[in-house]
N, C-alpha and C positions, 0 to 999 in steps of 0.2 A: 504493500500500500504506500503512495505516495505520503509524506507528510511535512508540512510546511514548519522550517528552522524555526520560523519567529515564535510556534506554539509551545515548542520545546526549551525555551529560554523562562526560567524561573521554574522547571520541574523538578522535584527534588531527587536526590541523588541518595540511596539507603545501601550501608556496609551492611554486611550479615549480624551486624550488632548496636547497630542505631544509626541515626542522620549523621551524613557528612554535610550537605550545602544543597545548592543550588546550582545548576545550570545559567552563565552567564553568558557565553558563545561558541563557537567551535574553530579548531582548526582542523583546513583540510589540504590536500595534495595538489597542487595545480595542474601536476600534468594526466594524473589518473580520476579526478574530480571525484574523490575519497575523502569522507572525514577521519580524519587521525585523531583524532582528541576530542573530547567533550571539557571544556574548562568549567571549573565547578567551584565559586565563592565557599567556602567551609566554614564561615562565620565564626561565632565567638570560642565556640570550644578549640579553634587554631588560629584566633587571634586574627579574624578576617584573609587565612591566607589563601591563595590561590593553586589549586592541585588540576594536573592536567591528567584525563583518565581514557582509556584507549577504552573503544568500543567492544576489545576484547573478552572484556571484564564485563561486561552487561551481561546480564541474565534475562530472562524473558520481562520486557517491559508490561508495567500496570497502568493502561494507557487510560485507563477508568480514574483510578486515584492518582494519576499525573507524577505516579514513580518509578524510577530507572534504578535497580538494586543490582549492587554489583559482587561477584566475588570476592571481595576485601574486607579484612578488617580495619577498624577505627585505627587501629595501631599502627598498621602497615601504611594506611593514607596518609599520619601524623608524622613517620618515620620516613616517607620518600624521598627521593631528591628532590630540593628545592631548585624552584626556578622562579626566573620572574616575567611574569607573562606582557610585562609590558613593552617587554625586548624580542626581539624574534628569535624563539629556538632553535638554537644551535644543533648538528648532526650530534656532538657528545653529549649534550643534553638529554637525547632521544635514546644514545646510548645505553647512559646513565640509567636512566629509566626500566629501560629494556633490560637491565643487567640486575633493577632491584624488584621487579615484578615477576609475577609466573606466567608473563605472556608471551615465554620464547622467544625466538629473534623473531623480525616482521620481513624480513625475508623469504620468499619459498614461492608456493602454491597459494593456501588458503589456512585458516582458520575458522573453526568452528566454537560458536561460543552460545551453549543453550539450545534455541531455537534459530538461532541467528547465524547467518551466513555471512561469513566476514570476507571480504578481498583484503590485500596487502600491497603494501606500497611496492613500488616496479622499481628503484633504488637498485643501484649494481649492487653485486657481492659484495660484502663486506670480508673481508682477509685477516688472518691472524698470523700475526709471526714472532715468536718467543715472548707471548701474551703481550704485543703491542698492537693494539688495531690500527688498521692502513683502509686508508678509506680511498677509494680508488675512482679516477675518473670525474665523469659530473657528479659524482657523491657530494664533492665539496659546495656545489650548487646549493642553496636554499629553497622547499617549495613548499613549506608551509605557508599559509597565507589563513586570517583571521576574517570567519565569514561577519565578522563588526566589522573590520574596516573595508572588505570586497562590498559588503552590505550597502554602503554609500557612493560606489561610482560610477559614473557616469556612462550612458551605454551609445552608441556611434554610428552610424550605417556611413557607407560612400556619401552622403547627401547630407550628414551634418547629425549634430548630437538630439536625439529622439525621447530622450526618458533616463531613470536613474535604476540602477539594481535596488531592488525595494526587500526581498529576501529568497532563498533557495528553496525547492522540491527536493527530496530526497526519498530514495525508496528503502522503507525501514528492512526490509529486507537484506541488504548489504549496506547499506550508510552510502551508499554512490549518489551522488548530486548530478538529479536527470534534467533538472530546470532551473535556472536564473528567474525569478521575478520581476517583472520588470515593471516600474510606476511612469507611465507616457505622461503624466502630471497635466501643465497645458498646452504638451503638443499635439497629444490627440483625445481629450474632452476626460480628463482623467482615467482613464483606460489604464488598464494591467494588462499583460502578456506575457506569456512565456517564452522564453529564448534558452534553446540547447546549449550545452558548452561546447557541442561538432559545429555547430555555426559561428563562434568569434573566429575572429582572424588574427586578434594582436589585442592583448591585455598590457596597458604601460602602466607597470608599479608607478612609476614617477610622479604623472599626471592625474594616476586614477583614472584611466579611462581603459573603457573597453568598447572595443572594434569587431562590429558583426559582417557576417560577408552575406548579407541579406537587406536588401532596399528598403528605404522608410515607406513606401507603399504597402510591401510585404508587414512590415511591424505593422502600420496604420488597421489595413487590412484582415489583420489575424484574428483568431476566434479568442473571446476576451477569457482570461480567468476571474473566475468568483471564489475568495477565499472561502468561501459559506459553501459549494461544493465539492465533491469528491469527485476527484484527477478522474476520471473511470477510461476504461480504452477506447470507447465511443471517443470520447471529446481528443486521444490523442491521433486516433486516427485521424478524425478531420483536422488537427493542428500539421502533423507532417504532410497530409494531402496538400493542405492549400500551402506548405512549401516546398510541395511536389517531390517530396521524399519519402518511401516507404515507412513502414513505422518499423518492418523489420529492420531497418538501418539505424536504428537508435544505439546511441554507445551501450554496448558490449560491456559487463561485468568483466 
């Protein structure tokens, strides 16, 4: 089932032995449009800190009482590596992480976690040699990106800027981000829209913008989303018809 980022921001987050926090934003992959992270405010009992927690760890979500419980304990969340989420995550940070958790390396095939069918970041091999990791290649690349700040940019056709990313689709079923939100505000009479990440052409961290290889007719044109509805395959069939794209051509798990 598709489900929209912004509902899941303030859901609380339960160890196998009481509350950790809240749901504040995610990070996800830019190049495999993957949430890695759920960030999760832990309030007073850890002094307001901020704990990053891989969807590894989720257990079957309680989508009724708007809780996400995860394999952990209070201990183990109090005891992780610190970071500070206001900095962009470093590759050793991720490491780090990975080396204090029991959620294997994220390298391989897949992961299964509950119900839940996990993908894994597409990241070269990571290498060891006389326990010194050597990170190899684009490794050293950065591609976390924070759906708060992708959350605000600016979205582009050939023909000029159209509307702003307003928030992400995701299919709770792997955590893959199948839709951009997109708020047409007043270029085309308040209008929402959906826009795939196989359709940008050039995302510029710099400027915040992001560049679609689809005509502002095509946006103007497209079948609106209603947050108040459920995504269903009716509705994405006619969205990729009328961008004359099979729907079996949808990004691939």
């Amino acid at each position: 089932m598709k489900r929209n980022l912004k509902s899941l921001i303030g859901l609380t987050i339960g160890a196998t032995d009481g509350e950790i926090g809240k749901v504040s934003e995610f990070y996800f992959d830019d190049e495999t449009w993957t949430i890695r992270y759920l960030i999760v405010e832990a309030g007073g009992w850890l002094f307001g800190r901020k704990v990053l927690i891989s969807p590894i760890s989720l257990l079957s979500p309680d989508w009724e009482k708007e809780v996400f419980m995860v394999d952990l304990t209070m201990e183990q969340i109090k005891n992780s590596p610190s970071i500070d989420t206001e900095r962009p995550v470093s590759r050793q940070h991720e490491l780090d992480l990975y080396a204090y958790y029991p959620w294997g390396s994220y390298w391989g095939s897949e992961f299964h976690s509950g119900e839940t069918r996990l993908p894994i970041s597409m990241y070269n091999t990571i290498l060891k040699d006389d326990d010194e990791t050597i990170i190899s290649g684009n490794d050293k690349n950065q591609h976390l990106r924070s759906t708060a700040n992708v959350g605000t940019y600016a979205i582009k056709t050939a023909d000029g800027e159209i509307g702003k990313v307003d928030s992400f689709l995701i299919d709770d079923s792997n955590w893959k981000i199948d839709f951009l939100v997109v708020d047409t505000g007043n270029w085309f009479q308040d209008k929402k829209v959906l826009v795939s990440p196989k359709w940008i052409n050039e995302i510029n961290w710099e400027t915040s913008e992001v560049t679609v290889n689809v005509s502002s007719d095509h946006i103007k044109n497209s079948p609106e989303y209603l947050i108040s509805h459920i995504l269903d395959e009716e509705y994405e069939a006619q969205l990729f018809g009328h961008y004359d794209e099979p729907i079996s051509n949808k990004i691939k798990s």
